[in-house]
C-alpha positions in Angstrom: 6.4 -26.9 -3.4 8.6 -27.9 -0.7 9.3 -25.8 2.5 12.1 -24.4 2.5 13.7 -21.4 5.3 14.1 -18.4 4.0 17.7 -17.4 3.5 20.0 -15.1 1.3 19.0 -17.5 -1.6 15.5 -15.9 -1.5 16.9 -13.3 -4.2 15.6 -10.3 -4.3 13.9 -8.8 -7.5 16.1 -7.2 -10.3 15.9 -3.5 -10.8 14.7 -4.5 -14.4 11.5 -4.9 -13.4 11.1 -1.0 -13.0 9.0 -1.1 -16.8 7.0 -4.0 -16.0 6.1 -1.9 -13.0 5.5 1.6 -14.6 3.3 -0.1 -17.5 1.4 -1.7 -15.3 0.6 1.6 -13.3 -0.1 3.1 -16.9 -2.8 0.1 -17.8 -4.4 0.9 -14.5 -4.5 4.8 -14.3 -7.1 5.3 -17.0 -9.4 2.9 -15.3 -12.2 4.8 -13.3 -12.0 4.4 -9.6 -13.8 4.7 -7.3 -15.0 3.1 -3.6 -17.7 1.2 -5.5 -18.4 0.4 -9.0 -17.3 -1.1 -12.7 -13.8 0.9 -12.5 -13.0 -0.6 -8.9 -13.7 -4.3 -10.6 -12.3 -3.2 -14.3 -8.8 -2.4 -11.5 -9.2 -5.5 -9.6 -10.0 -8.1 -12.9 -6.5 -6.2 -14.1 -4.6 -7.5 -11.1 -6.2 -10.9 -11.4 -4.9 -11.6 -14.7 -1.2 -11.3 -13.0 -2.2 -13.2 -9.7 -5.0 -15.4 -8.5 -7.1 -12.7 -6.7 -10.6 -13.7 -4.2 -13.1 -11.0 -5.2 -15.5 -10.4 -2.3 -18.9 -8.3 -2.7 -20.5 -6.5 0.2 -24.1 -5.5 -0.7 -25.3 -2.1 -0.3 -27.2 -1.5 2.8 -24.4 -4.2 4.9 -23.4 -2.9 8.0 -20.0 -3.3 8.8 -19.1 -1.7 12.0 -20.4 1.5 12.4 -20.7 2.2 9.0 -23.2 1.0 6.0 -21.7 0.4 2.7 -23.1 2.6 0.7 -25.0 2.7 -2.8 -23.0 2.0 -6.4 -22.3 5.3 -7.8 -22.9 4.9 -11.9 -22.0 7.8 -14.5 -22.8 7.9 -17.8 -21.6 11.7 -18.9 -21.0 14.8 -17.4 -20.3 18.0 -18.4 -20.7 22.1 -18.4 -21.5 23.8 -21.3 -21.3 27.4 -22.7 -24.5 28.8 -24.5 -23.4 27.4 -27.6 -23.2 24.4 -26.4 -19.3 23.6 -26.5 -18.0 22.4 -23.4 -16.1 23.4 -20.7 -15.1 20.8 -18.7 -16.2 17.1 -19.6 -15.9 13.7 -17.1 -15.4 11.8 -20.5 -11.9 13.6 -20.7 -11.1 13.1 -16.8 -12.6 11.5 -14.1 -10.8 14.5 -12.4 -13.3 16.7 -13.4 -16.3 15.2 -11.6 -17.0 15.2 -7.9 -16.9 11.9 -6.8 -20.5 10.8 -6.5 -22.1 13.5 -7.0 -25.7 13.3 -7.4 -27.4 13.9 -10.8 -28.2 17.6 -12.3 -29.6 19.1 -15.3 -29.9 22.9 -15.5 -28.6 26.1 -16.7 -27.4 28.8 -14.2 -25.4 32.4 -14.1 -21.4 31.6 -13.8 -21.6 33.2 -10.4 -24.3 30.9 -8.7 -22.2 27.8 -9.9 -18.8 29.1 -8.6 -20.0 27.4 -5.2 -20.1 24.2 -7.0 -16.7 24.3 -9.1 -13.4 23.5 -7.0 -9.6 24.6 -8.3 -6.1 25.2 -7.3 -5.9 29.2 -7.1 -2.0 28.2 -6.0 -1.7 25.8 -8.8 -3.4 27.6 -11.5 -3.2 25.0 -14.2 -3.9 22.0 -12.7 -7.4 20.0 -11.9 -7.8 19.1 -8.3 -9.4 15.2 -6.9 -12.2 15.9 -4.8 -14.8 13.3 -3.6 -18.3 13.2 -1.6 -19.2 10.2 -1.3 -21.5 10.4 2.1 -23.0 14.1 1.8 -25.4 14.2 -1.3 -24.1 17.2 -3.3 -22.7 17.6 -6.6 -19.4 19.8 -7.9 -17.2 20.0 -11.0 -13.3 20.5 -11.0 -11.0 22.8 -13.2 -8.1 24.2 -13.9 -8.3 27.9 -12.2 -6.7 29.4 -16.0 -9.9 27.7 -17.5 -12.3 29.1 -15.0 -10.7 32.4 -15.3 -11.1 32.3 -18.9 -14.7 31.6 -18.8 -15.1 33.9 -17.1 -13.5 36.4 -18.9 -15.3 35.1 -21.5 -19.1 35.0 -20.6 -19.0 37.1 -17.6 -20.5 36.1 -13.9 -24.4 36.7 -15.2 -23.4 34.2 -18.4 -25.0 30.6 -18.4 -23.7 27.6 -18.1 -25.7 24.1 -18.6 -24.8 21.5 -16.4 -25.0 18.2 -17.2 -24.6 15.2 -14.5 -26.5 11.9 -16.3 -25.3 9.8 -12.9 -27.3 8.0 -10.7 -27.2 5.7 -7.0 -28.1 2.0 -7.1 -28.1 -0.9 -5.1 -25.1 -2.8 -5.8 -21.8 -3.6 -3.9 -18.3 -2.6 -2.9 -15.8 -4.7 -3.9 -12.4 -6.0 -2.5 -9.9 -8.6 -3.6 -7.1 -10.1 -1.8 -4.4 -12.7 -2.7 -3.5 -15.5 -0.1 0.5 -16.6 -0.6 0.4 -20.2 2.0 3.2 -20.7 4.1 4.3 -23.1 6.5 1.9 -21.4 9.4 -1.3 -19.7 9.7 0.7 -16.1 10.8 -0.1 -13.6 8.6 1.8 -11.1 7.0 -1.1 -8.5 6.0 -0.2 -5.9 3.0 -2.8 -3.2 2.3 -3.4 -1.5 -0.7 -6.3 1.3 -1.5 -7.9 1.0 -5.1 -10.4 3.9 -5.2 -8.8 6.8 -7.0 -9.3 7.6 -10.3 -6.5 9.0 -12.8 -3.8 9.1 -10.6 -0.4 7.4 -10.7 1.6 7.8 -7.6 -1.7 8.1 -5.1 -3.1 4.8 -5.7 -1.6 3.0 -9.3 1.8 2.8 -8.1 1.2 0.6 -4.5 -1.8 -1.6 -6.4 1.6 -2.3 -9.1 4.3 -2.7 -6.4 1.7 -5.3 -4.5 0.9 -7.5 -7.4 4.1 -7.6 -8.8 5.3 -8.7 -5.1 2.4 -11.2 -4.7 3.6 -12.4 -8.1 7.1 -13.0 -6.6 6.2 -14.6 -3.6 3.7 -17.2 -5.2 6.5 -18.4 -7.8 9.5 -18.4 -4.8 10.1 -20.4 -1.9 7.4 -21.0 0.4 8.1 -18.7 3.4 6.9 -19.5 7.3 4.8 -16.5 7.4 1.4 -16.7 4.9 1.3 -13.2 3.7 -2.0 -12.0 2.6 -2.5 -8.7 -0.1 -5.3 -7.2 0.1 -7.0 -4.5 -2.6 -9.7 -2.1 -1.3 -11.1 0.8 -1.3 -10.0 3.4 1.0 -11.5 3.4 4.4 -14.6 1.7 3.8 -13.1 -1.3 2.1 -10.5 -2.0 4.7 -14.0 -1.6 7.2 -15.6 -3.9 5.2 -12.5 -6.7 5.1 -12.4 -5.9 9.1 -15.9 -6.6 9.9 -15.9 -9.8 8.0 -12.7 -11.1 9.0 -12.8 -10.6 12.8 -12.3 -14.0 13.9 -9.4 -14.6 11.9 -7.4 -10.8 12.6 -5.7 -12.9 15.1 -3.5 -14.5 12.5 -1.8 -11.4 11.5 1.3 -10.7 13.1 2.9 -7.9 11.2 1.2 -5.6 8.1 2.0 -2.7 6.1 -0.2 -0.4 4.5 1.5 0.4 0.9 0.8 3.9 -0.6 2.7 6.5 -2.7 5.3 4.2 -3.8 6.5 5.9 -7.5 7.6 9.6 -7.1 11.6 10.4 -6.7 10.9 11.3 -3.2 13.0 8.5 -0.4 11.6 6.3 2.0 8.9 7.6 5.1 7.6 5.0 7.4 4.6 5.6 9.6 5.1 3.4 13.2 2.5 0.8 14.3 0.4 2.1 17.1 1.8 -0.1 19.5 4.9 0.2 18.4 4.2 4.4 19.1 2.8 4.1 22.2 4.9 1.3 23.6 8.2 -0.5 22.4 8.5 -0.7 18.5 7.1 -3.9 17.6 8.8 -6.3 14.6 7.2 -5.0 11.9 8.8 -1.3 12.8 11.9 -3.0 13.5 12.2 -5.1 10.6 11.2 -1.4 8.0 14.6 0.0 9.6 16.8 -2.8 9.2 15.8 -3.5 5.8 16.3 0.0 4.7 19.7 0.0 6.6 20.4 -2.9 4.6 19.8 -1.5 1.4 21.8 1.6 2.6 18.7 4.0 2.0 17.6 6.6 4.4 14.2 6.5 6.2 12.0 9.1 7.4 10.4 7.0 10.6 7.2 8.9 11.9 5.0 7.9 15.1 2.2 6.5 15.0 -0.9 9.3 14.2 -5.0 8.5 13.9 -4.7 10.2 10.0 -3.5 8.9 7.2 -4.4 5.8 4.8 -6.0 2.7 6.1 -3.7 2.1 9.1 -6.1 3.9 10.8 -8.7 1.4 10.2 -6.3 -1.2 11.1 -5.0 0.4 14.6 -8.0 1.9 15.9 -8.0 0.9 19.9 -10.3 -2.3 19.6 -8.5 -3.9 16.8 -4.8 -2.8 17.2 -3.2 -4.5 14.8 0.6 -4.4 14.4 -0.1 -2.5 10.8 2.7 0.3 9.8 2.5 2.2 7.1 5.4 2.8 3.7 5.8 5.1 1.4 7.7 7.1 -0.4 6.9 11.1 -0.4 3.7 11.0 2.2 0.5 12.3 1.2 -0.2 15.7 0.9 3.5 16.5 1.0 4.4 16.7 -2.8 2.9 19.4 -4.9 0.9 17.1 -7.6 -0.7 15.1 -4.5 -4.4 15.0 -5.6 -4.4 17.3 -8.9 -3.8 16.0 -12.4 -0.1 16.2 -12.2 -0.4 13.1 -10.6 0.6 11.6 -13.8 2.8 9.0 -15.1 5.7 11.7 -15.6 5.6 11.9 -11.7 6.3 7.8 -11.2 9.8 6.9 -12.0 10.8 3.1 -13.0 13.3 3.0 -10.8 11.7 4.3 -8.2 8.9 1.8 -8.6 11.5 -0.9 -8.8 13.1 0.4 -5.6 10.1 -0.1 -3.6 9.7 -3.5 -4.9 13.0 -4.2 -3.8 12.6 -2.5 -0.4 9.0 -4.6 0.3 11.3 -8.0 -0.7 13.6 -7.2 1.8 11.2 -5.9 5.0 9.3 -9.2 4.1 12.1 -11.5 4.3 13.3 -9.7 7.4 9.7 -10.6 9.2 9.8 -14.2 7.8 13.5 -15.0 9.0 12.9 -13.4 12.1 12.5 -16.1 15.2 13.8 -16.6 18.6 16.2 -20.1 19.5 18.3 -21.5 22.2 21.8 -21.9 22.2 21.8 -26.1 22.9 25.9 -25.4 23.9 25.3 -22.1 26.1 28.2 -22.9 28.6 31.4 -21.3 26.5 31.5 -21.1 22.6 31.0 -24.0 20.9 33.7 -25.2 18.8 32.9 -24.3 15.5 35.7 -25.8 13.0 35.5 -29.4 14.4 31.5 -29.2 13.2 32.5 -27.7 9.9 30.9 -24.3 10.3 34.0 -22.1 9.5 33.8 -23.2 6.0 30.1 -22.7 5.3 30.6 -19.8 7.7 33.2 -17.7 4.6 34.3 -14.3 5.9 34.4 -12.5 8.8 31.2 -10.9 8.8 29.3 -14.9 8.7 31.7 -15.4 11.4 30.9 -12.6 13.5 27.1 -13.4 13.0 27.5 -16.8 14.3 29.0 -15.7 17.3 26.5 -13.1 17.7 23.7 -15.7 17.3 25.0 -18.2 19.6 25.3 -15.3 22.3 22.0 -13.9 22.1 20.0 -17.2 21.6 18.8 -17.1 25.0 15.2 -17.9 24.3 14.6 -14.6 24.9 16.3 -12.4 22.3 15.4 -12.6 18.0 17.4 -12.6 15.2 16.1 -8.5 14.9 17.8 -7.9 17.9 20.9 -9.9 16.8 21.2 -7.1 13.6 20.4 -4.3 15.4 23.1 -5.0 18.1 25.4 -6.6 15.8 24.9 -3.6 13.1 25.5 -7.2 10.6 23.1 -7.6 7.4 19.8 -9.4 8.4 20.5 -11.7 5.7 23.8 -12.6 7.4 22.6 -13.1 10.3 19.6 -15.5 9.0 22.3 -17.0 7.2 24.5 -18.0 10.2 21.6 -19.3 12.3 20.9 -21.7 9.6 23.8 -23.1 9.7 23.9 -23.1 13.2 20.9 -25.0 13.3 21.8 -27.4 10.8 24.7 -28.7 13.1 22.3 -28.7 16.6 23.5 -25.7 18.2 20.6 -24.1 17.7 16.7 -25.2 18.3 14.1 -22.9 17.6 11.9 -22.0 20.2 9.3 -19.9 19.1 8.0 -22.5 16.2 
């Protein structure tokens, strides 16, 4: 495909695809996450029949930094049971209901020895809580508190309960994928994406949909200037693992987001770069808020903090890369945020849609950003005997041609030209097209 610069022809995505997105998320919410294991590659094979994903596999035992990946975690059932043998909970109903990787059990005990091992939401009575262990060798059941309250109304705290873990830890792997979109240049646009939850919609289904569907976009549109990479992994030690084995190439990226929580009804937060906290904001932060402005939809900007998703991974001090973080509602700040209400009745179409539409935009913001020189810096340039004021319709392309011209010192970027100009980025990418096109501008960051 032919190179082309990105401009307002780039169109963005119809709101239309808001059911393409939300059936996607409900293919991939039954599928059995977790940060190794069949349901991590069942997740990733799903997104690879929409776009063409690398799979990597880290052995168990690798070291990657300062961590180990860790053993496979394999289940086969798991379940408590009443005397009688009916049973309370079961994993085969919801991964929900099962400690991530717990270790195996078989035995009977009182109800009050195994209350230590059973986890629920006193606050949210009916609902089943997502907990995980995944480096502490221990085992634990979750439950609604109205069922445990009616077992125990029911048996009493000396009644027995079987337990039932048929699990086991093997060496295997952790997996990742990623999807490279080429552009014109090595710089990287990174987007990030966790894949190890199980049974949850907005925490984890709905960026892995919003992603793929974007990676889908990209590959069939114009080729941009910027590659932009998408990666899938599991939380924390996935984004370790891509780290540690892509150290001599982090150098590429220029600008990343880490994508999470992308379907509930809640607006838009985003979660500074590190640098961009500590220091100036840096183009990625710039480029969230002017898209957003653009769209004429509020954001909740945070600084940068060493919680959180993956960014973390991405900004600690040795690596500090210029990785934000988007979302809509942030975690642990809507009430279904790890239980079982985490459903697809929480993820909206449009909202799904939205975020599509808002990723679009950031990204075409980072790949139309660039610095030039004005080759006719001594007075304005007379625009009508080139031509311009007729590919240049309207005020506002007027207004952004002068603005471009003024500030295309060598020193100042097309961000700065729509944050000072308070014009559309689009506009503004538009004009220095144009301007290019009739040598009064050269480029001089290329």
């Amino acid at each position: 495909m032919p190179a082309v610069a990105p401009s307002p022809a780039c169109a963005a995505p119809s709101r239309d695809v808001g059911a393409e997105l939300h059936a996607l998320v409900a293919e991939l919410v039954p599928l059995r996450r977790c940060i190794t294991g069949d349901g991590l590659r069942q997740t990733l094979l799903a997104l690879g029949e929409r776009v063409p994903l690398r799979i990597t596999e880290v052995p168990t035992g690798t070291p990657v930094l300062d961590w180990t990946v860790p053993q496979e975690w394999r289940v086969r059932q798991a379940y408590l049971a009443r005397a009688d043998g009916t049973r309370v909970v079961d994993w085969a109903g919801s991964p929900l209901h099962l400690v991530q990787y717990s270790v195996a059990v078989r035995d009977r005990m009182p109800l009050r020895a195994l209350r230590a091992h059973l986890h629920t939401l006193p606050d949210q009575p009916s609902l089943v809580p997502y907990r995980t262990s995944y480096y502490a060798p221990t085992w634990g059941f979750c439950m609604s508190q109205h069922a445990l309250d009616a077992l125990a109304a029911e048996i009493g705290e000396s009644g027995e309960v079987e337990i039932v873990i048929d699990a086991e830890h093997v060496e295997g792997s952790l997996t990742y994928g990623e999807v490279v979109i080429p552009g014109e240049t090595d710089d990287e646009i990174l987007l990030s994406a966790h894949a190890c939850h199980p049974a949850l919609a907005n925490d984890n289904a709905s960026s892995l949909a919003v992603a793929t569907v974007l990676a889908r976009r990209l590959l069939d549109g114009p080729r941009l200037r910027h590659t932009v990479r998408v990666l899938f992994a599991p939380g924390t030690i996935g984004a370790i693992a891509w780290l540690d084995r892509n150290r001599a190439d982090l150098g590429r990226i220029r600008h990343g987001l880490v994508l999470a929580n992308l379907g509930d009804a809640g607006g838009f937060t985003y979660k500074q770069t590190r640098r961009g906290t500590l220091d100036a904001p840096l183009p990625i932060d710039r480029a969230v808020a002017l898209a957003m402005r653009d769209l004429g939809w509020a954001l909740d900007v945070r600084p940068f903090a060493p919680t959180g998703y993956d960014e973390r991974q991405f900004a600690s001090p040795g690596f500090d890369l210029p990785v934000g973080r988007l979302t809509r509602t942030p975690h642990g700040e809507y009430p279904e945020y790890h239980t079982s209400a985490d459903d697809l009745d929480l993820v909206r179409p449009a909202s799904l849609a939205a975020s599509l539409d808002a990723l679009w935009a950031i990204v075409m913001a980072l790949d139309g950003d660039g610095r030039y020189r004005n080759t006719q810096p001594y007075g304005e340039p007379q625009l009508g005997r080139r031509g311009l004021y007729a590919s240049l319709d309207g005020p506002a392309a007027q207004q952004a041609a002068l603005w471009v011209l003024n500030l295309s010192d060598g020193k100042h970027s097309l961000l700065d030209v729509a944050e000072r100009s308070g014009l559309p980025v689009a506009t503004v990418r538009a004009a220095a097209d144009r301007l290019e096109e009739a040598g009064l501008l050269v480029p001089t960051d290329r």
